[in-house]
Residue, then its C-alpha position, 0 to 999 in steps of 0.5 A: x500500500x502506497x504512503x499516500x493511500x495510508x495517509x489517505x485512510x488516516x484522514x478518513x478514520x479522524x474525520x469519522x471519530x472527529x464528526x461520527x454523528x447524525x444530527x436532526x433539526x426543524x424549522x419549528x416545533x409548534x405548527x397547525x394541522x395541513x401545515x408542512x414542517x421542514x427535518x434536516x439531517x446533517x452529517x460531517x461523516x465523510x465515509x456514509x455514502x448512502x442516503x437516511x432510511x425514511x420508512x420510519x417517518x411513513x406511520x405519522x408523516x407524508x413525505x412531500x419531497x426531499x433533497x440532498x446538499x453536499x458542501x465542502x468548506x476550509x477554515x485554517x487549513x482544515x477542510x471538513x466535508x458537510x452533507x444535508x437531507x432536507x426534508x419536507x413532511x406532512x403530519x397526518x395527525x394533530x396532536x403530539x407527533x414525535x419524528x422517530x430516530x431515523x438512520x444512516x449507516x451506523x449513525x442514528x439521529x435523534x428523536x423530535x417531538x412536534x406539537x400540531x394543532x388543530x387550525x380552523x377551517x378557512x371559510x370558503x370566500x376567503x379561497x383567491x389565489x392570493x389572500x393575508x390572514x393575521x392574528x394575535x397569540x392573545x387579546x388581553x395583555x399586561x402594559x410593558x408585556x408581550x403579545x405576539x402578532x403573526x402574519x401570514x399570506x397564503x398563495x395558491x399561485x407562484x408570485x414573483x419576487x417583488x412581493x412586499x409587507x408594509x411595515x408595522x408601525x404602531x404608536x405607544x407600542x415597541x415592536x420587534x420582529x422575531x426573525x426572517x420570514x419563514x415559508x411552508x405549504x398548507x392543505x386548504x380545502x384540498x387546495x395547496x398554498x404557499x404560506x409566507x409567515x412573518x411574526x413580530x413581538x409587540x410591547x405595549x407602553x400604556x394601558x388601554x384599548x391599543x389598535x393593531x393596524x391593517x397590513x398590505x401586502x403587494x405581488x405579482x403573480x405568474x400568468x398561467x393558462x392554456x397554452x401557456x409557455x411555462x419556459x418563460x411565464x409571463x407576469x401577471x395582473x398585480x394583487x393587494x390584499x390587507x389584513x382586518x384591525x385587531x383591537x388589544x385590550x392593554x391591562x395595568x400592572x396589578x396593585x398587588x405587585x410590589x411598588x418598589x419592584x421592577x415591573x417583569x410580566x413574562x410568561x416565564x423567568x429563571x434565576x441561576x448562578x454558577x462559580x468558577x472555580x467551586x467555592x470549596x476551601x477558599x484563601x485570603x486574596x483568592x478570586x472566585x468568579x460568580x456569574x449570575x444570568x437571568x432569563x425571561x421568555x416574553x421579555x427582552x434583554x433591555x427589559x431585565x433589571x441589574x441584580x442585586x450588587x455582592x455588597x458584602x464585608x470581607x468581600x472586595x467585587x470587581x464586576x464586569x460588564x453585563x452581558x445582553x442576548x436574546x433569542x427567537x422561541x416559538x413563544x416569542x422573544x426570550x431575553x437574557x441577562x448575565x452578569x459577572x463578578x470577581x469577589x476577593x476575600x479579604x479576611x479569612x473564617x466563614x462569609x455569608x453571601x446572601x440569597x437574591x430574589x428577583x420578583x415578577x408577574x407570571x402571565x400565562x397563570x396571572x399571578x405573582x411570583x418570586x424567583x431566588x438563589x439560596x444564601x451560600x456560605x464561604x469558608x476562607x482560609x488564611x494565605x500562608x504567602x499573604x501572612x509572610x508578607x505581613x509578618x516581613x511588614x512588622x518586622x521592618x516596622x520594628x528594626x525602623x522603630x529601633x534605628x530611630x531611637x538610635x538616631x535619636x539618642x545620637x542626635x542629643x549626644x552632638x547637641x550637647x558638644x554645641x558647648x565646646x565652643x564658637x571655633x567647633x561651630x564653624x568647622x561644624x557647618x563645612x565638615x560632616x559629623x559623620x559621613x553617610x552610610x552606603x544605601x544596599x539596594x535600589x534607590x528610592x529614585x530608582x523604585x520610582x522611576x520603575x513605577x513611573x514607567x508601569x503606569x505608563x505602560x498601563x501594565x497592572x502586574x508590572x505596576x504591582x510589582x513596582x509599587x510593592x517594591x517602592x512601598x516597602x522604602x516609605x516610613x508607612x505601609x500602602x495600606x496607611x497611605x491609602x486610608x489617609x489619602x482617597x485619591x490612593x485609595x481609589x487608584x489602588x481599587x482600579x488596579x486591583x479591579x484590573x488584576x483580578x477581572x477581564x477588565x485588566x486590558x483596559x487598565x490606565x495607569x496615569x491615576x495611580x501615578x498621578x496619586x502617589x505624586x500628590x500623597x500628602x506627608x503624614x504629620x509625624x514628629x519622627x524623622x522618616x525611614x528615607x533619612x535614617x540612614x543619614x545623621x543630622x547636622x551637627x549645628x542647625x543653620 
């Protein structure tokens, strides 16, 4: 066997464990009784070379027609190969119909399950070749809630393609169209048509009687007849149909609901979390990420209220920016809501994090409802690092203690030659008692400079670094700096903000620059750790 047909192979037997799966999907789940509904099989399986086995659908379906797609696609270099069977069935039932697991090869899809209903019978006047039908899914609605108006034009004819709908546009009323058209076929009387559906999620802004307008639709049918050309049809007389006003009845919020509540009618909402990692056992100075997300079918992202803040003593939160989606279900709109945060326990032993409540209004039983997270406890342990460092503090503390009353003691024996007499004096001002002390180490100017240039470069870690670093050389710790002095205090809780969230790329350092510039000198009769090295003048000028 030649290397490339091994390679050949090999290729092969990846791409089959790789994608070894055959997925269904529809265009819809919920459809009215005559109506057709569109399955895709879809497969990356390179190796089945052979089409779906569709006699499991023929019990609860008519197979109207089916087609196959192949498609080859390559995206950084990896090709990968796509073949799709679409096809169209007839429910012969309504009720639950579930589309069995069909299979190809060795691959099985999974089963769907389909809710057909009953749909009225179209009166018999209603039958021309082009005619628009719109309804709502309601005719009572909460103010602010959503109602859904769905519009569909049936045609017993082909139309060209500039057929065209009138925008919605109603006043006092936000309206957001949920997704493109969709089309299908639809048994009447026996007649086939083609159904172009349109379906839109309305809003209303004020309680009241609200008027859904008329909609025109406009097309161009194709001529037909004897002794039509049906290799080229000729268009013909150009229709207009319009749809009947609907009237909404728009209810106000219920005296029931809590004033100080944001006003939520949906037809269902869900509260839940997620951390990352596990609170488990936790240290002092360790970020654990929460993540909150609130969901609400029949409302919109905009529409969701900010939860409530982890405000929470021994708990420093960093939040980022909160996330907005929504999405098309077949119930209307589902808005979405997440928002993330980093907490940073700041003090070891248990911390409670409290339960949150999110109040709504269920519009689909008509009653008030709380939706909640249960209150967590976290168990913090100390950081044997963070206690080290502290430990180093105090130890600086103590020697800096001692050096100064040294210097001090040393400073009262000089004052006291002052009475050795007026010649001392002037030697005293050209010579030095005693020479200063070789410095170990960087210089303050140095620390500083290496600050000066981490702010500049926006870098928070860098800029950690170097502000410990600096720190360590003044006569007080950051944190006294800080409690004294709020400019420092706010600098320091952007950049611990930017260590310990996604929002580290966006750091600034000219605030924190700016602040340690304009720290003030703390009103202390003692010398400061900066001139201990060095001994006072012999005789003050």
């Amino acid at each position: 066997m030649s290397r490339f047909s091994v390679f050949f192979l090999s290729l092969m037997m990846c791409l089959q464990v790789q994608a070894a799966e055959l997925n269904a999907s529809v265009d819809r789940t919920r459809l009215n009784s005559g109506e057709t509904v569109e399955l895709v099989l879809e497969t990356h399986d390179v190796t089945e070379f052979g089409k779906p086995d569709l006699t499991p659908l023929d019990t609860a379906f008519e197979v109207q027609g089916s087609r196959q797609v192949n498609r080859l696609t390559t995206l950084d270099g990896q090709t990968e190969a796509t073949t799709r069977w679409i096809i169209t069935l007839l429910p012969r039932q309504s009720g639950t119909v579930e589309i069995p697991a069909l299979r190809l090869g060795e691959l099985a899809s999974q089963p769907i399950t389909l809710q057909v209903m009953q749909s009225e019978q179209v009166p018999t006047s209603n039958l021309a070749p082009v005619f628009i039908d719109a309804s709502l899914d309601t005719e009572n609605v909460y103010v602010q809630a959503q109602v859904v108006l769905t519009v569909r034009i049936y045609h017993s004819v082909s139309l060209y393609d500039d057929s065209s709908l009138t925008p919605l546009q109603i006043a006092d009323a936000r309206i957001d169209q949920l997704g493109e058209s969709r089309t299908f076929e639809k048994l009447i009387n026996g007649v086939r048509h083609g159904v172009i559906e349109m379906r839109y999620a309305i809003y209303p802004q004020h309680s009241g009687a609200l008027i859904i307008p008329a909609q025109v639709f406009t097309a161009t049918p194709v001529e037909t007849g004897p002794g039509q050309d049906l290799t080229t049809p000729k268009p013909g007389k150009q229709v207009q149909v319009t749809s009947a006003e609907m009237a909404l009845t728009v209810k106000a919020k219920p005296v029931v609901y809590p004033a100080d509540a944001p006003w939520l009618p949906a037809h269902s909402l869900t509260l839940s979390e997620n951390w990352s990692p596990e609170p488990g056992q936790n240290q002092v100075g360790d970020s654990v990420t929460r993540t909150l997300i609130l969901k609400a079918e029949g409302l919109s992202s905009a529409q969701l209220p900010p939860l409530p803040a982890t405000e929470i003593n021994g708990l420093r939160r960093y939040p980022d920016q909160p996330r907005l989606s929504d999405q098309n279900g077949e119930r209307g709109l589902i808005g979405s809501r997440e928002e993330r945060e980093a907490l940073v326990p700041t003090r070891s032993g248990s911390i409670e994090v409290p339960s949150v409540e999110v109040v709504w209004w269920n519009t689909h039983e008509d009653h008030l409802e709380h939706s909640s997270l249960p209150a967590r406890t976290l168990h913090i342990e100390d950081n044997p690092g963070l206690t080290q460092a502290a430990g180093g503090t105090e130890s600086a503390r103590g020697v800096s203690q001692t050096e100064l009353r040294i210097w001090q003691l040393i400073s009262l024996l000089l004052a006291c030659t002052t009475a050795s007499g007026f010649s001392l004096w002037w030697r005293g001002r050209r010579l030095p008692a005693i020479q200063r002390a070789a410095q170990t180490g960087p210089s303050p100017r140095t620390l500083l400079d290496d600050l000066k240039r981490a702010c500049q470069a926006n870098d928070p870690h860098t800029t950690r670094q170097a502000l410990d670093a600096w720190a360590r050389q003044q006569p007080e710790t950051l944190a006294d700096m800080a409690a004294r002095f709020v400019p420092l205090s706010d600098a320091l809780d952007g950049l611990n903000g930017a260590l310990y969230s996604e929002a580290g790329q966006y750091w600034q350092g000219e605030e924190l620059w700016r602040a340690i510039g304009m720290i003030p000198v703390a009103e202390s009769n003692t010398p400061t750790l900066g001139d201990s090295n060095s001994l006072p003048p012999l005789y003050p000028k």
